[in-house]
N, C-alpha and C positions, 0 to 999 in steps of 0.2 A: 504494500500500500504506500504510495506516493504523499508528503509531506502535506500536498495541495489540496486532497482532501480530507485531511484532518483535519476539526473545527477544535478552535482554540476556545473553550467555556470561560476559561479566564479571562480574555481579552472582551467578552462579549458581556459577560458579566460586568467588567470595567466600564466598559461603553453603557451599560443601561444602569450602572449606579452614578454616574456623572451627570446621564439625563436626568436622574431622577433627584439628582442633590437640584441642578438647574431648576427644574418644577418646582421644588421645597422653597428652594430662594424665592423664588418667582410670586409665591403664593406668601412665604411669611413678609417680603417686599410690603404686598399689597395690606399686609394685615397690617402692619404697623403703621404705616402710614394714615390708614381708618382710625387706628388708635392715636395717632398724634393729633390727627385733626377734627376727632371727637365724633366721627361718624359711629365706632361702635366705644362701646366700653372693653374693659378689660376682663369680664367675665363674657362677653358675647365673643373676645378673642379665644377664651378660651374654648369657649362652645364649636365654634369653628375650625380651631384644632383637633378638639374630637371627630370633628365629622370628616373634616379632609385624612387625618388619620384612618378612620370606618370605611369612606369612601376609596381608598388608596391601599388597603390591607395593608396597614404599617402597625407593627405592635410598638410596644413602650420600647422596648431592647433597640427594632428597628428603629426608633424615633430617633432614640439618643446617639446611635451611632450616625443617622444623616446628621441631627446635630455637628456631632463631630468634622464629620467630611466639610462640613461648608464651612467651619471653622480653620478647619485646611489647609479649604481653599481661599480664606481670608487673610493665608499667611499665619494662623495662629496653630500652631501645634500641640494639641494636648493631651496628657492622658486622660482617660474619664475616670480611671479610680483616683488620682491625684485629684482631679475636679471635683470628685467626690467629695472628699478628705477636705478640702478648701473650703465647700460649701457646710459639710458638717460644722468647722470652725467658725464660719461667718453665721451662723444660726446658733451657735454655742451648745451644738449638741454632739461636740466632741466625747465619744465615751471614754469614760475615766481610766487611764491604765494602772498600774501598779508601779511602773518604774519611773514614770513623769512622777517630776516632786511638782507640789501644787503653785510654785511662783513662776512654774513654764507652763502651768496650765492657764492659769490670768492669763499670763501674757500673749497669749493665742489666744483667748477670746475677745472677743470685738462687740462692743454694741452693735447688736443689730439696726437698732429704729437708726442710731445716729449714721449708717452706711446705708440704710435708704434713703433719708433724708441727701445725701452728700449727692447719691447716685439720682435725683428728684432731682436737683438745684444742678447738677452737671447735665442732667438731659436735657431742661429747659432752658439751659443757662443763654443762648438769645433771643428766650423771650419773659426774662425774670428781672426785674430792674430792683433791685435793696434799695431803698429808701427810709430816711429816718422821720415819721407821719404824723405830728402832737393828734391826741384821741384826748375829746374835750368831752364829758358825761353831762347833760343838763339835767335836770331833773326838778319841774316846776308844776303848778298847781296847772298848769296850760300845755306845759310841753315834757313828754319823756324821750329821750334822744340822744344818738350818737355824732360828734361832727369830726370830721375829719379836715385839717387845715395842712395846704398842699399850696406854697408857695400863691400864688393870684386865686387859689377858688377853695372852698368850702363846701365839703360836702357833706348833709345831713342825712341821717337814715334812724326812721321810725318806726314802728311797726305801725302806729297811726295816723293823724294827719298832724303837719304841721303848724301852727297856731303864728305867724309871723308878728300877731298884736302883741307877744309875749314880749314886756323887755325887758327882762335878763336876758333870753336870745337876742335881743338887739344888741341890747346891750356887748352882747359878746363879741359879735357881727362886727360894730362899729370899733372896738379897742381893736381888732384884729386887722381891720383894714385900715387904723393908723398905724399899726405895727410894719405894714408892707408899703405905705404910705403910695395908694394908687386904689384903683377901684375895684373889686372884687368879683368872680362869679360866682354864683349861691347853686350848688348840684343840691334837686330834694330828691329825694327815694323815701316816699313816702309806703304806707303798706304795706311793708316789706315784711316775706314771713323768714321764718326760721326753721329751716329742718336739720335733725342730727340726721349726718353720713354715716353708716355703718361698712 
């Protein structure tokens, strides 16, 4: 039998895990970008992983190893049991050994909230402006209220309506816009409700 019709499984194998990292990109691509720009949420991402997962017969094992490969081919070389071991640590669910003494075990664990928070403020970091904002609380027989003073405007937020006969708000108004000594905008947000995010 001649070399020519031997078929190389390897090679071809190679060739439909590269199309198939491509698809993977292609599809997470799309998803994040829904998620930066707030078309879905991040549990509707995740929903959508499951199903392109269901729809694509990819199990968890396969998931992580496309993971892998497109990290790659991003240039980034990993193992996944070190990636492991990393993320145990970054979650502080490093298990406890016997021969770690406990001042190398602190010192491997990390805040988590404070490395989301870090990794939050580095994703959005050009569209996050730190500002330092004076937050003025009124609280009068006419008015309950938030103002926030931002350079030329003032912005109030109530849960009810705004009362402007109130003056102590005037009052406030007026010392504030001789402090910038120019004329002021008044933002109301009147209404306004409150829901906790879980």
């Amino acid at each position: 039998m001649s070399d020519e019709k031997i078929i190389k499984f390897g090679k071809l194998q190679e060739k439909w895990d590269e199309q198939e990292v491509d698809k993977f990109e292609e599809f997470l691509n799309m998803m994040m970008e829904d998620v930066v720009t707030g078309s879905i949420s991040i549990s509707e991402f995740t929903a959508k992983m499951s199903k392109y997962q269901l729809d694509n017969n990819i199990s968890n094992e396969k998931l992580m190893e496309l993971q892998k490969k497109l990290l790659q081919k991003m240039g980034i070389d990993i193992d996944i049991n070190d990636f492991n071991k990393q993320m145990e640590i970054l979650e502080g669910l490093e298990n406890n050994s016997e021969n770690s003494d406990s001042k190398e075990k602190d010192k491997n664990r990390f805040d988590t909230k404070k490395i989301k928070e870090i990794a939050f403020f580095d994703f959005y970091k050009d569209k996050i402006e730190n500002k330092k904002i004076p937050e003025f609380h009124l609280k009068t027989e006419k008015n309950d209220l938030t103002m926030f003073m931002e350079e030329d405007k003032i912005i109030i937020i109530t849960e009810g309506k705004i009362d402007f006969a109130d003056d102590e708000l005037n009052g406030v108004i007026t010392d504030y816009r001789e402090c910038i000594h120019g004329s002021l905008k008044i933002i109301a947000c009147e209404a306004t409700k409150i829901y906790e995010y879980h």
